[in-house]
Structure formats: C-alpha cells, structure tokens
Phi, psi and omega in degrees: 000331194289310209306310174327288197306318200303277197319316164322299211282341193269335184293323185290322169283356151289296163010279173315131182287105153318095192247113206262138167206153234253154171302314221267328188279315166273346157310300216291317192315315216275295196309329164320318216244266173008303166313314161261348143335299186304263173021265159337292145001309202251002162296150172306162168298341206271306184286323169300001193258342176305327218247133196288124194214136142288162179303316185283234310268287184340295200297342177279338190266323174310310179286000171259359157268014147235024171254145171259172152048230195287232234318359206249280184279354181279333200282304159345284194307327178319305186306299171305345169279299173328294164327304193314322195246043189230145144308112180272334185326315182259017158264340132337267170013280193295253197336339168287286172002286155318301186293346198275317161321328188263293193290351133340318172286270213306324167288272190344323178291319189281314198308310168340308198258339153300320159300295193319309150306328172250015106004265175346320184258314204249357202016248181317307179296352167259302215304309163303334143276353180275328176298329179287316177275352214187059145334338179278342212256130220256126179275327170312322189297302198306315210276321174326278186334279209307329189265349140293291175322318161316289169339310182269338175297329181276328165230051192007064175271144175316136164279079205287318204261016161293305192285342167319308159313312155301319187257018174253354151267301181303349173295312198259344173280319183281335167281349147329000000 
C-alpha cells in the first residue's frame, strides 16, 4: 500500500504544469522594466501625474530625478526592482498613452504643413476643403495669407505671412 501511495504522489507531480524559465529570460525581463523606469524618470511633471504610481515607486522616481551620475543609476536599477515586484500593466498602459499622444501631435503637425502647401499651390479648393472640416477658419483671412505668402515668395522677402498661415492653422486645427 505505501508503494501505491509513493507512485500516487509522483503521477500528481507529473501532472502539475512546470514552467521553467532561463537565467537570461529574467535578465531580459528585469533590463525591460529598468528600461521602463528610465522612462518614466524622464517624463515631464505634467505627464507623470498620468501614470498610476504608488507612494514608494513616486518616491524612488522623485528622488532619482535629483540624483546624478553612479547614484543616479543606482536609483534607476532600484526602480526596476521595485517594478518587479508590482503589476506594470496599467503603468505600460498609461505611459503607451503619453507617447502615442506626442505622436498623434506630431502627424497633426505634419497634416498642418501639408494644408499649408496646398494653400499655396492649389488655393480655393483647399481653402473649401479646410472649411468643410474646420468651420472656424475664415475663408477673407485664408485667402489675404496665401496672396501675402505669394507675395513674398515672388520678391524673395523674408516669410511672415508663410509661417502666419501655419499658425493661424494651427491655432484653429488643435482646437478642434
């Protein structure tokens, strides 16, 4: 009967699911999280207040934004330790957010200087499609800008009312 019982405990430890994982697979894990530390670190004040922090993990990131050099980097791996032992998912979360948000600006901007060019080029038929998506923006303004930028462009004069345009789309594209 003991020998049965022997044979009983090791088919249960087969059973049990093993999950094996490599010295090198909890390094890469550990530099990840380090990695995001750093990160975090380096956001602005505005944007850290987004991102969901406990009281020790804040207090490890303030204080390694007033450290320099080796104490600096020491505070950094502290922070990735910290991480380790916290659920990072809705700090990922967040922190995807921010960056996705700065690049999101950054195409708008871009989207900015493409209407501008075609102002330029194509005049009333972009000033009519920017009215249809952008009701605020004054078709007398659009067209004054575009036939100054012309202007200067023809007697190669510095451009005020080129970058004017930009930023009378953008005053009026971001506030959308």
């Amino acid at each position: 009967m003991r020998h049965k019982n022997k044979e009983l405990e090791w088919q249960e430890e087969e059973d049990e699911e093993i999950i094996w994982v490599s010295k090198s697979e909890i390094k890469r894990d550990a530099e990840m999280l380090k990695q995001l530390g750093q990160k975090i670190v380096d956001l602005p004040e505005s944007s850290l207040n987004l991102i969901p922090l406990d009281d020790q993990l804040a207090d490890a990131i303030q204080l390694a934004r007033r450290l320099s050099r080796e104490s600096y980097r020491r505070q950094i791996q502290y922070i990735g330790k910290l991480l380790r032992q916290r659920d990072v998912e809705p700090i990922q979360a967040a922190l995807d957010k921010i960056e996705n948000k700065h690049n999101q600006q950054q195409i708008l901007l871009h989207k900015i200087e493409a209407y501008r060019e075609a102002l330029l080029s194509n005049g009333d038929e972009t000033i009519t499609e920017l009215l249809n998506e952008y009701p605020t923006l004054e078709r007398q303004k659009l067209r004054a800008l575009i036939r100054n930028a012309l202007k200067e462009k023809e007697n190669n004069t510095p451009p005020k009312a080129y970058r004017e345009i930009y930023q009378y789309l953008k005053e009026h594209i971001l506030d959308v």
